[in-house]
Residue frames as a rotation matrix with the C-alpha (Angstrom) as fourth column:
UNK 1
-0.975 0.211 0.068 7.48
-0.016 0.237 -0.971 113.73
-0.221 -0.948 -0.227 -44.80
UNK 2
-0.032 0.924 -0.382 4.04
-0.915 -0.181 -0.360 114.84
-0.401 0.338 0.851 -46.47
UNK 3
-0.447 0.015 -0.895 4.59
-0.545 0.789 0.285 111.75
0.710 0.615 -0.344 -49.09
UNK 4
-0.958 0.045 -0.282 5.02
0.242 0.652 -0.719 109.27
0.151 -0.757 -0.635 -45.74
UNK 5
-0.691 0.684 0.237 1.78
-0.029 0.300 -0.953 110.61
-0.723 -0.665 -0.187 -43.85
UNK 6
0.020 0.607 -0.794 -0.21
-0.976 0.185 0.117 110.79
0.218 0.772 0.596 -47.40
UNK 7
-0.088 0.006 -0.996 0.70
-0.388 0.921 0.040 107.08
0.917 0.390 -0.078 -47.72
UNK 8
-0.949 0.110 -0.297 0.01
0.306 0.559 -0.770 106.02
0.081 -0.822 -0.564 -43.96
UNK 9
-0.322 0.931 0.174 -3.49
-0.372 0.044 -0.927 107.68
-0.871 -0.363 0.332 -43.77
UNK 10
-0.051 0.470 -0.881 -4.01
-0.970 0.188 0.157 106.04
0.239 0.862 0.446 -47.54
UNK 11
-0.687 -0.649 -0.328 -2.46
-0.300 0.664 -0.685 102.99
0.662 -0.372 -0.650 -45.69
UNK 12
-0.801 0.579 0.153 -5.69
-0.168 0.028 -0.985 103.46
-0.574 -0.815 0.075 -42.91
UNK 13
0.012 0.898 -0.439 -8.16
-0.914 -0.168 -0.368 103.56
-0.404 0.406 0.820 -45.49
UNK 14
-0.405 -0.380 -0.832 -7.02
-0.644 0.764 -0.036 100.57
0.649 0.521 -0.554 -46.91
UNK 15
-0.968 -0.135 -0.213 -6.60
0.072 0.663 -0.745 98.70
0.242 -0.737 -0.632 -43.83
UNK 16
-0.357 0.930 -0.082 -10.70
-0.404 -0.233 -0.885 99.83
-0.842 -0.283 0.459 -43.17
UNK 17
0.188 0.893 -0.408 -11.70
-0.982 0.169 -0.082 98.92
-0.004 0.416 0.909 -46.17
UNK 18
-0.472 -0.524 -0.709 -9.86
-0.479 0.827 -0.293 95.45
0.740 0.201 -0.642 -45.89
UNK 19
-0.966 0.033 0.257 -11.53
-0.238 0.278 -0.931 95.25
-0.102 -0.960 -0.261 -42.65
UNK 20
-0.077 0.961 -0.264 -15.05
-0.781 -0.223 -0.584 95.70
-0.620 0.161 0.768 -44.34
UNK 21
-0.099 -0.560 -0.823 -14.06
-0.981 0.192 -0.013 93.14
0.165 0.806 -0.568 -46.60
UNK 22
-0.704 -0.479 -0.524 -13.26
-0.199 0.842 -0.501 90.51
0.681 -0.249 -0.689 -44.91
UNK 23
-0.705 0.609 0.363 -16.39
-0.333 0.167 -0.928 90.82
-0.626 -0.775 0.085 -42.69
UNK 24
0.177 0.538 -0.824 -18.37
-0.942 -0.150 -0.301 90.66
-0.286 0.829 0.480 -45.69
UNK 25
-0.370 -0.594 -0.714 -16.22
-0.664 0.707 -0.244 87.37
0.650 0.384 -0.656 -46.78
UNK 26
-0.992 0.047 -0.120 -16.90
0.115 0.739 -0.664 85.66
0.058 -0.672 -0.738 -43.57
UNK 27
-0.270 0.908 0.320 -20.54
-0.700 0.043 -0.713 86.23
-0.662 -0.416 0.624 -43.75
UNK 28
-0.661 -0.434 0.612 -21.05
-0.323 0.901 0.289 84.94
-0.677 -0.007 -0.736 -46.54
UNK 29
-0.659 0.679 -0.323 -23.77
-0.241 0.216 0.946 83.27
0.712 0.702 0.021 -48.86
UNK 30
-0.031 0.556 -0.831 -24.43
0.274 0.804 0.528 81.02
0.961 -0.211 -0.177 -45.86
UNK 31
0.721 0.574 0.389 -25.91
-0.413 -0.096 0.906 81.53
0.557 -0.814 0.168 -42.80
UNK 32
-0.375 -0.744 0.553 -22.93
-0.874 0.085 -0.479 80.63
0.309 -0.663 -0.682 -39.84
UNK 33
-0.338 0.484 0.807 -25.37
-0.694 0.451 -0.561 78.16
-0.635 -0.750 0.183 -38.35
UNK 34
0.671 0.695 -0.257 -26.33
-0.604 0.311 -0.734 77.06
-0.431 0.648 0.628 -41.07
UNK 35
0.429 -0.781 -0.454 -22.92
-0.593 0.136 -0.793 76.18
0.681 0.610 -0.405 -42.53
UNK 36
-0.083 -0.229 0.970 -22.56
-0.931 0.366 0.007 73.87
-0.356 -0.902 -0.244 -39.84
UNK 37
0.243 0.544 0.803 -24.55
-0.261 0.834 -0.486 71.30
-0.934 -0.092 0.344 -41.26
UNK 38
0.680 0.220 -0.699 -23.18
-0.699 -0.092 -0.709 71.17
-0.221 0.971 0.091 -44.30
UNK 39
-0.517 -0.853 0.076 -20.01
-0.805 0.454 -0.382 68.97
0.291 -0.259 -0.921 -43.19
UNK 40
-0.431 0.274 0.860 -22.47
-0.556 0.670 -0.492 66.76
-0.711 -0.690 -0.137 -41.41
UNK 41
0.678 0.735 -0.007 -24.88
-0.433 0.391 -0.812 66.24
-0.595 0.553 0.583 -44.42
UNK 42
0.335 -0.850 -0.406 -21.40
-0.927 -0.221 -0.302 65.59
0.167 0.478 -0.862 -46.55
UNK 43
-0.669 -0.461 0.583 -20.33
-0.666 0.721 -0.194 62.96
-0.331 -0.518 -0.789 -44.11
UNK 44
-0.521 0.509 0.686 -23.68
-0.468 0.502 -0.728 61.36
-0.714 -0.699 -0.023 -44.27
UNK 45
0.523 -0.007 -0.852 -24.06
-0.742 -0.496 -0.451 61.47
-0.419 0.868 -0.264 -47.60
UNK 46
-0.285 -0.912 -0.293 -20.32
-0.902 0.359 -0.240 59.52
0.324 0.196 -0.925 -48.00
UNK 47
-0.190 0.247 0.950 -22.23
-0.953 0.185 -0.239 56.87
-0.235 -0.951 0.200 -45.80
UNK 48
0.434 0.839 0.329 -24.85
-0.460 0.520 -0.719 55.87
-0.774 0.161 0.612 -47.53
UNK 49
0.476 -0.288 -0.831 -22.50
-0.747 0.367 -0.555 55.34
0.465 0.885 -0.041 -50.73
UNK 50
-0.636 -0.762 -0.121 -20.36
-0.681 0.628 -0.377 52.87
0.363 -0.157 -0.918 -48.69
UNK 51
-0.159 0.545 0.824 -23.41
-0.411 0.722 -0.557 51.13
-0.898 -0.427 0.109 -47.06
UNK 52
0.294 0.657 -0.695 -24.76
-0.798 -0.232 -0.556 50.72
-0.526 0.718 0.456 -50.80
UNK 53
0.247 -0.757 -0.605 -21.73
-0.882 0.083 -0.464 49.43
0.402 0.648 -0.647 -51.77
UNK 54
-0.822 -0.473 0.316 -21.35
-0.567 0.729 -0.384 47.08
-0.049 -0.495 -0.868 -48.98
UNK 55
-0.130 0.986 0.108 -24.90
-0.318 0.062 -0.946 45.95
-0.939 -0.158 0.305 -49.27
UNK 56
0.800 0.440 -0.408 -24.63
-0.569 0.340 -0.748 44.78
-0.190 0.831 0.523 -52.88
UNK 57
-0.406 -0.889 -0.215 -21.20
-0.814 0.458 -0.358 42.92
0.416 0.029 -0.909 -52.12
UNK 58
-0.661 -0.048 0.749 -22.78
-0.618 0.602 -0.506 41.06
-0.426 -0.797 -0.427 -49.37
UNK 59
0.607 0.787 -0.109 -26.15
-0.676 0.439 -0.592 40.11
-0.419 0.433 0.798 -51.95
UNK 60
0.599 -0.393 -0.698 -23.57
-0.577 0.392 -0.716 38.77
0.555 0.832 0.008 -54.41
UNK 61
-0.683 -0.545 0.486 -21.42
-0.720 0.390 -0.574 36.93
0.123 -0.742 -0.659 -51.12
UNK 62
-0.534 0.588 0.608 -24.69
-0.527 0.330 -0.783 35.56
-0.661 -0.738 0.134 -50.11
UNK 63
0.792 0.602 0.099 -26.10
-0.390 0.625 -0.677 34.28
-0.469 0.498 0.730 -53.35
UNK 64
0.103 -0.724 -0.682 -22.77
-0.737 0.405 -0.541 32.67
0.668 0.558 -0.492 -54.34
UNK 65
-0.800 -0.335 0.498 -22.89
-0.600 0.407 -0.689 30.96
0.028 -0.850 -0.526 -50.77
UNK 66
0.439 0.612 0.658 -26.59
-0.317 0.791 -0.524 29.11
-0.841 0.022 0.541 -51.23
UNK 67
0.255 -0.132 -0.958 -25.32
-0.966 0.008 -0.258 28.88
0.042 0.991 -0.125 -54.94
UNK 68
-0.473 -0.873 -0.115 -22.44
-0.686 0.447 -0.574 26.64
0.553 -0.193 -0.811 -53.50
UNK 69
-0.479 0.393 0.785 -24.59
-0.653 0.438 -0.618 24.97
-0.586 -0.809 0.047 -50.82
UNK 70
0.393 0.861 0.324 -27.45
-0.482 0.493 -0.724 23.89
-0.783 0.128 0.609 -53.34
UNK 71
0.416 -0.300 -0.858 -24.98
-0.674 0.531 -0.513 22.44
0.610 0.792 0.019 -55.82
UNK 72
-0.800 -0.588 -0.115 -22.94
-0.403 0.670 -0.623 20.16
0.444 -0.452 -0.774 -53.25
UNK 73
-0.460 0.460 0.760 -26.33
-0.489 0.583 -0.649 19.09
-0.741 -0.670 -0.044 -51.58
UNK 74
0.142 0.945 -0.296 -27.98
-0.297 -0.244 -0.923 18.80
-0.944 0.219 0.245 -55.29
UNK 75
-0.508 -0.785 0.354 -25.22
0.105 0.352 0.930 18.12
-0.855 0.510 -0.096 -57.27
UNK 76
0.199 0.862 0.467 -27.12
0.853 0.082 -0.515 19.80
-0.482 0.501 -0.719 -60.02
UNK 77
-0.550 -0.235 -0.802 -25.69
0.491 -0.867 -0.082 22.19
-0.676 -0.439 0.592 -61.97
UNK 78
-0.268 0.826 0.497 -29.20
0.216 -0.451 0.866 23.46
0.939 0.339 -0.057 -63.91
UNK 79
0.696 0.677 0.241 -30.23
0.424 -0.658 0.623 24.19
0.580 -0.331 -0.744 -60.60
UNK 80
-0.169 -0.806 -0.567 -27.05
0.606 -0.539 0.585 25.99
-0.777 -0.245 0.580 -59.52
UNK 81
-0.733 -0.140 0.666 -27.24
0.658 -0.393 0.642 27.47
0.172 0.909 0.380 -62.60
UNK 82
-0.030 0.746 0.665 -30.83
0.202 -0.647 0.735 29.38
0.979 0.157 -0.131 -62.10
UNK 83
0.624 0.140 -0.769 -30.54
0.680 -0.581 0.446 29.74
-0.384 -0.801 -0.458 -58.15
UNK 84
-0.569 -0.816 -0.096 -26.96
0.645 -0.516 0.564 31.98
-0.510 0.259 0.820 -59.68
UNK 85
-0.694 -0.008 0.720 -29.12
0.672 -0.365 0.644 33.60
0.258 0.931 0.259 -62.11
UNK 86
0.457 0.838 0.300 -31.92
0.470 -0.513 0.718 34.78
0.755 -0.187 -0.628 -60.08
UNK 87
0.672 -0.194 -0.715 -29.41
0.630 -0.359 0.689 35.97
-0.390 -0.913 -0.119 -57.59
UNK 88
-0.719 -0.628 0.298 -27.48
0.692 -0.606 0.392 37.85
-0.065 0.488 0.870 -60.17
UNK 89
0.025 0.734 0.679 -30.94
0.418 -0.624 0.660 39.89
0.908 0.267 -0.323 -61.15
UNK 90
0.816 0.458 -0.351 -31.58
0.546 -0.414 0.728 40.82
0.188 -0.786 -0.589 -57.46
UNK 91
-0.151 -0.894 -0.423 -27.45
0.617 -0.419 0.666 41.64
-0.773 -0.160 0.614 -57.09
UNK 92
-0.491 -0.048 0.870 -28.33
0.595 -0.748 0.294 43.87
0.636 0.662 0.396 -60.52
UNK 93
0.667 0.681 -0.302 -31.68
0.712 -0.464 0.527 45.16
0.218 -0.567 -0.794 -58.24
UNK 94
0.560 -0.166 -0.812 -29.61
0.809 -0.105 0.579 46.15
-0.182 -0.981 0.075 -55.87
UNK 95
-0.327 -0.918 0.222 -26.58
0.901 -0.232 0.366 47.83
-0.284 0.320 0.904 -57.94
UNK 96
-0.320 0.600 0.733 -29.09
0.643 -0.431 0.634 49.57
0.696 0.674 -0.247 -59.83
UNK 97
0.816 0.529 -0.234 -31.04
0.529 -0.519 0.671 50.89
0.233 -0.672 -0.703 -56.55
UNK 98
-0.072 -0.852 -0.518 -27.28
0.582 -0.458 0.672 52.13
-0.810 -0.253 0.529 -54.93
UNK 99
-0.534 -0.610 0.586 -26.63
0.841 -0.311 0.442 53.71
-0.087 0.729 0.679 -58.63
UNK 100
0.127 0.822 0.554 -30.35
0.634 -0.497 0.592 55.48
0.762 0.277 -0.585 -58.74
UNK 101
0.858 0.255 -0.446 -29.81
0.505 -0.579 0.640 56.99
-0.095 -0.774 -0.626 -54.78
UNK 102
-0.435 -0.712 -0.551 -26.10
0.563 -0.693 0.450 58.26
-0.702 -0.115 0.702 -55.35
UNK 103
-0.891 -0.323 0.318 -26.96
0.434 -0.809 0.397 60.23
0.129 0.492 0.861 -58.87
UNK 104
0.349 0.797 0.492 -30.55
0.305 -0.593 0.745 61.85
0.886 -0.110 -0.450 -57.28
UNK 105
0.700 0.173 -0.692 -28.38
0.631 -0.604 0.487 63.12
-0.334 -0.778 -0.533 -54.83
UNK 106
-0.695 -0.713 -0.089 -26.34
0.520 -0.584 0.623 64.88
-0.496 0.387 0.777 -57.05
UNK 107
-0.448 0.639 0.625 -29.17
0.542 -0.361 0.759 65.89
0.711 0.679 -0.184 -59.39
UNK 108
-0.814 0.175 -0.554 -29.91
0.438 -0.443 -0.782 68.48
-0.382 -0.879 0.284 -56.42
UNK 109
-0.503 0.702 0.504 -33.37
0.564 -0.176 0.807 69.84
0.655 0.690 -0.308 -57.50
UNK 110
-0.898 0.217 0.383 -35.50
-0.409 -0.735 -0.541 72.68
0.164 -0.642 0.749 -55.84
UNK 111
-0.233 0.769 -0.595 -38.49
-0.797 0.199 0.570 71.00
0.557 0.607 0.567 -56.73
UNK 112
-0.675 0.128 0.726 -39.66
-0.351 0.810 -0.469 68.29
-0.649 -0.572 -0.502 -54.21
UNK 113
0.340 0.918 -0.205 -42.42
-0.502 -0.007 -0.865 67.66
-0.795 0.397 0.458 -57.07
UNK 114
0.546 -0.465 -0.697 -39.81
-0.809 -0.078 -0.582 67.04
0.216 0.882 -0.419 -59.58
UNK 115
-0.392 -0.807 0.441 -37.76
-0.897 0.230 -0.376 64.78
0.202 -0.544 -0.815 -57.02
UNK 116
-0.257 0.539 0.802 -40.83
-0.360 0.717 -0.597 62.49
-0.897 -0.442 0.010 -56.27
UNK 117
0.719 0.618 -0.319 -41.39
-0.505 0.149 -0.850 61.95
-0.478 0.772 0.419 -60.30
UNK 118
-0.215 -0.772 -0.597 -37.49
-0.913 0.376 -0.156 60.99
0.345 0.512 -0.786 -60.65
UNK 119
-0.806 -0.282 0.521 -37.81
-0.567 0.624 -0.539 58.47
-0.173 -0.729 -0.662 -57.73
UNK 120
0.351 0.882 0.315 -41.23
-0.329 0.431 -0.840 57.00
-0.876 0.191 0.442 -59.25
UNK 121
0.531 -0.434 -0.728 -39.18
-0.680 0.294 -0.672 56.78
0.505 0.852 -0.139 -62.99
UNK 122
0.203 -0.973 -0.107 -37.21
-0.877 -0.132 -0.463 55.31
0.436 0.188 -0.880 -61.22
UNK 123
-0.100 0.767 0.634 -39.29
-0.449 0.534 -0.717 52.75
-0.888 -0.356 0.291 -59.32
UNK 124
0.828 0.470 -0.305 -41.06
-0.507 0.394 -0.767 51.71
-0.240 0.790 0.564 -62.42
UNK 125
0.364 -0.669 -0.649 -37.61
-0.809 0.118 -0.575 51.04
0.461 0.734 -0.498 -64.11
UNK 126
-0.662 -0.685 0.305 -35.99
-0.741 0.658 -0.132 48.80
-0.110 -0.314 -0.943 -61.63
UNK 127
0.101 0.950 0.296 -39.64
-0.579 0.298 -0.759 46.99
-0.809 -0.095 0.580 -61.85
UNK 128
0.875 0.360 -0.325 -39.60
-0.458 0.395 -0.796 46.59
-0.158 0.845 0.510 -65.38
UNK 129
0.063 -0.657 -0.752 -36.12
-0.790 0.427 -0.440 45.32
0.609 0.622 -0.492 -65.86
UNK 130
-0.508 -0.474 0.719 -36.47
-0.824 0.511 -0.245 43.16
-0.251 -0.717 -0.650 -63.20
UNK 131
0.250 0.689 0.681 -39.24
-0.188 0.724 -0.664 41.25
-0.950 0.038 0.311 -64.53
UNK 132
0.789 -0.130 -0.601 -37.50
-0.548 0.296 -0.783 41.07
0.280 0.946 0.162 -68.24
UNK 133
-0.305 -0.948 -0.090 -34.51
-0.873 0.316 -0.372 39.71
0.381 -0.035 -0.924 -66.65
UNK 134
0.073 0.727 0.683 -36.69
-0.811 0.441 -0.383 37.48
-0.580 -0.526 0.622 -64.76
UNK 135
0.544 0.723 0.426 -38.20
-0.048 0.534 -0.844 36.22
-0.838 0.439 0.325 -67.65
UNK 136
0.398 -0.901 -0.175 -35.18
-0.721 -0.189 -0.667 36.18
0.568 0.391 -0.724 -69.63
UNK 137
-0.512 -0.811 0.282 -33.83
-0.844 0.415 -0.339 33.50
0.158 -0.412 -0.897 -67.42
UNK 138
0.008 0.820 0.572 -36.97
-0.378 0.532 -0.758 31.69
-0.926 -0.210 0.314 -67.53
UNK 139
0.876 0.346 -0.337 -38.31
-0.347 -0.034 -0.937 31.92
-0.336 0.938 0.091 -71.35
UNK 140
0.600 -0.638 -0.482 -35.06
-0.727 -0.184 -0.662 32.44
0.334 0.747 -0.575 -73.30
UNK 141
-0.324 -0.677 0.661 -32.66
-0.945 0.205 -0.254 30.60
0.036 -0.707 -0.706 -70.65
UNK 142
0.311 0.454 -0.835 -35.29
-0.402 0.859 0.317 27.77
0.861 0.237 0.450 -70.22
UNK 143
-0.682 -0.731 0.011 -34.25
-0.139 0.115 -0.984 27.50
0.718 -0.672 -0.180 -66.64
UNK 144
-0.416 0.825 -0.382 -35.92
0.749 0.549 0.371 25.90
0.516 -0.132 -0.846 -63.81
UNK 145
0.474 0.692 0.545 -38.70
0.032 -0.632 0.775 28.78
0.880 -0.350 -0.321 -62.58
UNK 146
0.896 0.427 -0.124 -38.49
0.198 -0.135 0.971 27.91
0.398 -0.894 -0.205 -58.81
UNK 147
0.037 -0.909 -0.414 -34.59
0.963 -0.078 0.258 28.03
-0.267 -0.409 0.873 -58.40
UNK 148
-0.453 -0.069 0.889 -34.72
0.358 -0.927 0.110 31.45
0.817 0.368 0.445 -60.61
UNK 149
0.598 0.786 -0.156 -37.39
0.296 -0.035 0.955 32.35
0.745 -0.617 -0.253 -57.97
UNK 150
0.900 -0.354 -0.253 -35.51
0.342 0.216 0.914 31.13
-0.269 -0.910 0.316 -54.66
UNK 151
-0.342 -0.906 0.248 -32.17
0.880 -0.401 -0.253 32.91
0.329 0.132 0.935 -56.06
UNK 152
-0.316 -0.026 0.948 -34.07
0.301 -0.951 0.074 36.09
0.900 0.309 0.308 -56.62
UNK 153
0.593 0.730 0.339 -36.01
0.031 -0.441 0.897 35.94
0.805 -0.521 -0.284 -53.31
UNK 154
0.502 -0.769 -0.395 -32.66
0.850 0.354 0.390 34.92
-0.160 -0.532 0.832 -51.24
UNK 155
0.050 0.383 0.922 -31.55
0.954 -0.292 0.070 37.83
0.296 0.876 -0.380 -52.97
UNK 156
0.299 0.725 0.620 -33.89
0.065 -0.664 0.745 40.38
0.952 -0.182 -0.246 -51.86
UNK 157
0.906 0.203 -0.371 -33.63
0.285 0.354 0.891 39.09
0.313 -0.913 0.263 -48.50
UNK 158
0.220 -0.675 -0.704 -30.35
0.959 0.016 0.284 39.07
-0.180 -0.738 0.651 -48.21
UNK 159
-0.507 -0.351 0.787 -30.49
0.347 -0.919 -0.187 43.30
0.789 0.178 0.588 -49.42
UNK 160
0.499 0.806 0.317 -32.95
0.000 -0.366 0.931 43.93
0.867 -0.464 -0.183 -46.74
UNK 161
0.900 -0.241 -0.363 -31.38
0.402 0.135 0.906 42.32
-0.169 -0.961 0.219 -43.88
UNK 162
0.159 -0.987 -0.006 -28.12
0.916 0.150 -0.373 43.68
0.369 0.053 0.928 -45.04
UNK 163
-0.428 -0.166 0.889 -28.92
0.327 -0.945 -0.019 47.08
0.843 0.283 0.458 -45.03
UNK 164
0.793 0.180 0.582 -30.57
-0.497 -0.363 0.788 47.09
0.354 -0.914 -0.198 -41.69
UNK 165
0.472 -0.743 -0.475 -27.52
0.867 0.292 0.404 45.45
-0.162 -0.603 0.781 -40.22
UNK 166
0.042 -0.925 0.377 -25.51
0.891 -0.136 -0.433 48.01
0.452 0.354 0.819 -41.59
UNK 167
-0.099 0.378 0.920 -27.24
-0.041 -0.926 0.376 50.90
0.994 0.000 0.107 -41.07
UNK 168
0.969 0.188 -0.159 -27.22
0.148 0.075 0.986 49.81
0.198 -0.979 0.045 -37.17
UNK 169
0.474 -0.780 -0.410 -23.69
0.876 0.466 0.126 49.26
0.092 -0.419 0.903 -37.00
UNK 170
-0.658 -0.568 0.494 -22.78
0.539 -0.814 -0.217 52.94
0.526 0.123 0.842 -38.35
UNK 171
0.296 0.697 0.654 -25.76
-0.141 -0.645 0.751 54.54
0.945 -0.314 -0.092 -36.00
């Protein structure tokens, strides 16, 4: 009988310290309130990669569509050829921009100092290859200038307006 209540009041201590435990557990690192948002930022997060994604489909939809237009009205294919080419560089733009915002949000950094030097490196870079690719389709390519142009600026255009369309539809 001794054994039994030994092992039921050893049984209470347990069960108390299990209880201490588990409060401890549920507090946590994070803050309750805090740990709210974290699902939300997550979600929002997941967003932006699918806008990104849709948003450099639609450039590459949209410069294959004038592509198609200015060869059947132009019957030309040198300038099919360099509107395609300058609308491939902006569809790179783009790919490139999506590729730069998903891995600086992984590259989580305490540093907001550090964060604003990636996102300048990164700036600079999409700069410079754009203008070798440019000029690369010009120079080397020997394509005509203004279609390379009017690809790349169709392009552009069509990442802007995509991305505010999108970004309305999911708000």
């Amino acid at each position: 009988m001794n054994s039994w209540k030994r092992s039921c009041s050893s049984c209470k201590k347990a069960g108390s310290l299990s209880k201490g435990t588990v409060d401890v557990q549920q507090a946590g690192l994070t803050h309750p309130e805090n740990a709210d948002t974290i699902p939300a930022l997550l979600h929002v997060e997941a967003e932006e990669k699918k806008i990104a994604r849709q948003v450099v489909v639609l450039q590459l939809v949209v410069t294959l569509v004038v592509t198609g237009i200015a060869y059947s009205l132009k019957s030309s294919p040198q300038m099919a050829i360099a509107l395609m080419s300058g609308g491939a560089v902006s569809v790179f733009n783009g790919a490139q921009l999506a590729w730069r915002m998903s891995r600086s949000a992984r590259q989580v950094s305490q540093e907001a100092h550090h964060q604003l030097r990636l996102m300048y490196f990164y700036a600079i870079e999409r700069f410079l290859l754009v203008v070798m690719l440019l000029g690369l389709c010009m120079v080397v390519l020997k394509l005509t200038p203004l279609a390379v142009l009017g690809g790349f600026v169709i392009g552009q255009a069509a990442l802007i307006i995509a991305r505010l369309f999108l970004s309305r539809i999911t708000t």
